[in-house]
C-alpha angles and dihedrals in degrees: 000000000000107000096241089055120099130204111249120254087223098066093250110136128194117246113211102201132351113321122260113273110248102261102221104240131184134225120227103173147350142209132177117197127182128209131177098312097333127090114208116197112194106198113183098205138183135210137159091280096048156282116304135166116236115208115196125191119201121190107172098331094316109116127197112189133204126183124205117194115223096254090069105050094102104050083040090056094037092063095041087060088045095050083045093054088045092051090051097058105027103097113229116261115238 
């Protein structure tokens, strides 16, 4: 983006070039967990570059999406055990 421009307050956004192909990708498994008011899908996916886990968040229909390659699943998983254990034995703060 130039720095003068400015994104539109109507959600239209300018395409430089022709758009990205869709790259085919297959799901290998799905998994849909709700807490509190959030739903959390957990979509482990492949594609020619690779398996990755896509993590989508909805809050009353608006939806926020990370995707984890493969890879990273472990250290992924490794810190979230970490953050849980923490949770766990931080006392809350008043």
């Amino acid at each position: 983006m130039i720095s003068n421009e400015r994104p539109s307050p109507y959600g239209h956004h300018k395409i430089y070039g022709s758009p990205k192909p869709a790259v085919a990708e297959d799901t290998l498994r799905a998994e849909t967990i709700h807490i509190e008011r959030k739903s959390f899908q957990f979509t482990l996916k492949q594609n020619p570059r690779g398996r990755f886990l896509r993590i989508t968040e909805d809050v009353g229909g608006r939806r926020d999406t990370i995707i984890i390659p493969a890879p990273g699943l472990e250290g992924f998983k490794k810190l979230l055990d970490e953050m849980v254990k923490a949770s766990a034995e931080i006392p809350p703060k008043h």
